[in-house]
C-alpha positions, 0 to 999 in steps of 0.5 A: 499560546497564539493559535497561528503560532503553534508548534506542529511536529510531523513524524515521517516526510513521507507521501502523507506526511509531506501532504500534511505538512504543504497542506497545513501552511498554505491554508495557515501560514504561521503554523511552525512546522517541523518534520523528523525523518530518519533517512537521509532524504525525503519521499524514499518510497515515492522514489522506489514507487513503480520502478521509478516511474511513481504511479501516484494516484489512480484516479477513480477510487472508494472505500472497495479499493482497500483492505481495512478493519473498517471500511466506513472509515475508508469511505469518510476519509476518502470523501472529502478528497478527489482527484480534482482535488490532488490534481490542483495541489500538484499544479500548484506546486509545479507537478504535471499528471499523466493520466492512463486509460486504466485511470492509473496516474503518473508524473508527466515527466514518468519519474519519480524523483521528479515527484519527490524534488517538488514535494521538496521544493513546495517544502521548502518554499512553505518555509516546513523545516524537515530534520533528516536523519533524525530518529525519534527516539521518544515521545511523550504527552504532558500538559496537552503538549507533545514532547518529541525527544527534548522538544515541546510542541502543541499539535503531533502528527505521526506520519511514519508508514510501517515496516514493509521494504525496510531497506528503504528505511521503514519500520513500525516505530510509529505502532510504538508511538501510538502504543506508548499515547494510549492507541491500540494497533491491529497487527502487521502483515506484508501486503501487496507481496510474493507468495511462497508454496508448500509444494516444491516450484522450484522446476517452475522456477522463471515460467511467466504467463497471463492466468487467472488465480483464484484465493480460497481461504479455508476452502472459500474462494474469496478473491481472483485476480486475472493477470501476470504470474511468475514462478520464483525459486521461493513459489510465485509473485507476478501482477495477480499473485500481488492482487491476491496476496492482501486477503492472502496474508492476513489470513495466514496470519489468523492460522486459516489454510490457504490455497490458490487455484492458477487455470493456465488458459483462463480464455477457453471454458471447459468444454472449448478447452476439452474440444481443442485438446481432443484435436490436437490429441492432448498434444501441449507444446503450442499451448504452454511453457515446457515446464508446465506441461510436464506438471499438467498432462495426463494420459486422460484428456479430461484430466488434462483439461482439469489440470490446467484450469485448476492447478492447485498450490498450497500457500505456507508464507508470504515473502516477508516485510522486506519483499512487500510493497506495502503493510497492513494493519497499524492503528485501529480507525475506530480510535480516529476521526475519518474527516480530520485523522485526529485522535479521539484519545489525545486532542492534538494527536493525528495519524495518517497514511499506512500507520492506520490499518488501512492497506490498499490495492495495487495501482496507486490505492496506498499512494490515494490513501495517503494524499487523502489522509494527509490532505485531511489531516492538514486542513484540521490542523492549519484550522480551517476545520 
């Protein structure tokens, strides 16, 4: 078959796999291009992304940002992509960036759905058809071609994220594609996600605050997170409670014993803290919400003290796939090329973005990874690789 011709399906037109697929067509223009997408729209996670202001990219970012089996890979797959690089592409489809002090991004007009109408148009315009609401059913390889239910095509990229946020349509049936093509998979966890607590909350239930969290795994501090925290009616969620919960999921679900440690008012050290409530007389109403004081204070101001900088709750869950913004887990790396998201099982087989076991941190690492991985994935596939 003619090389410019090939047949290309993209399982998912999601932020990687309509990367992947813009991509490809402008650097090949008779690549035949078909997404299947089993929502009745394009980009729904993009739309939900950042309360609907989609943070899309941030603009500094390398293999420390992620969670993954294999950072070497992480690392690979992000150098051959920049922010230059995404800046460009989003130019050139019409898309303005506005980029924040924190070197967080967002779309100038800061709506998502402003994101996802000219990832759509650029689509369309590339001439990619994309199948909505189409559920692949099965996929097979035969004679170096992919059957993708009754369709033959040469070159398979599945695109298909996993299962976090399923109302939003997601579900982990790229992990049984990839495990029906010969791939292994590392198992899922909900990331980026609400922890729930041992130790009954519920009295704290709507306390908001700044503090600094602390994550020991098996009696290790492994992480800390210096942010908001929200008590919730099934244990707490909030800004630094989502930067944690990553290491925190993954090893709940290994069987280690978790725990968080939460200092209230990480901005004194002990010794400054121990000084202001001797004159104050260990009195707490100008310090801490109502409810907290009565779980912190002792009659002993030193208890006091170390009361609040070490509240200690124990971790029993997360708050489910259905809560989390992103998985983690997916395809082992070790089984793909980091420069082209190529199989090295199947010629012609490709994976990109949350499928692969690659999970990122909060402020636009999963979007990164998936620009990146899709950007990489394109380039291979349209030839220019």
């Amino acid at each position: 078959m003619n090389n410019k011709k090939r047949k290309i399906a993209i399982i998912g037109a999601g932020a990687s796999g309509m990367m992947c697929a813009i991509t490809a067509k402008k650097q090949n223009s008779e690549l035949d291009i078909t997404i299947f997408e089993k929502n009745d729209k394009v980009g729904k996670k993009i739309l939900a992304s950042g309360n609907g202001r989609c943070n899309i990219i941030n603009t500094t970012f390398d293999e420390t940002n992620y969670h993954a089996g294999d950072p070497l890979f992480v690392k690979k797959a992000l150098e051959q992509f920049s922010f230059a690089t995404f800046k460009k592409f989003c130019l050139d489809i019409g898309l303005v960036l506005d980029v924040k002090e924190d070197s967080r991004c967002y779309p100038l007009s800061n709506e998502a759905r402003s994101v996802v109408t000219l990832f759509s148009k650029a689509l369309s315009e590339q001439g990619v058809r994309v199948r909505l609401e189409h559920d692949v059913e099965q996929i097979r390889y035969e004679n170096g071609t992919f059957l993708v239910d009754d369709e033959r095509f040469d070159k398979l990229v599945i695109s298909s994220g996993l299962g976090a946020a399923s109302q939003l349509g997601s579900s982990e049936d790229g992990l049984d594609f990839a495990r029906s093509l010969g791939h292994t998979v590392a198992p899922t966890f909900p990331a980026l996600v609400g922890l729930e607590l041992a130790d009954a909350t519920k009295r704290l239930f709507g306390v908001k605050m700044r503090a600094k969290v602390s994550l020991y795994i098996d009696e290790d501090l492994r992480e800390e997170a210096l942010d908001d925290i929200l008590f919730t009616n099934y244990g707490i969620s909030g800004f630094a409670i989502l930067d944690i919960s990553t290491a925190a999921s993954h090893a709940l679900r290994l069987g280690s014993s978790v725990y968080i440690e939460i200092d209230l008012l990480p901005q004194f050290d002990r010794n400054k803290l121990f000084t202001l409530l001797k004159q104050v007389d260990n009195e707490l109403t100008g310090m801490l919400p109502l409810k907290l004081i009565k779980l912190v204070r002792s009659q002993s101001i030193k208890e006091t003290t170390h009361n609040i900088q070490h509240l200690r709750f124990d971790v029993s869950a997360t708050h489910g796939f259905d809560h989390a913004e992103a998985s983690g887990g997916g395809v082992l790396t070790s089984e793909i090329n980091p420069h082209t998201m190529e199989s090295k099982k199947i010629r012609g087989l490709y994976f990109t973005g949350e499928v692969l076991d690659v999970v990122g941190h909060r402020g636009g690492y999963n979007f990164t990874f998936a620009w990146a991985s899709g950007y990489g994935a394109g380039k291979a596939i349209s030839g220019s690789k």
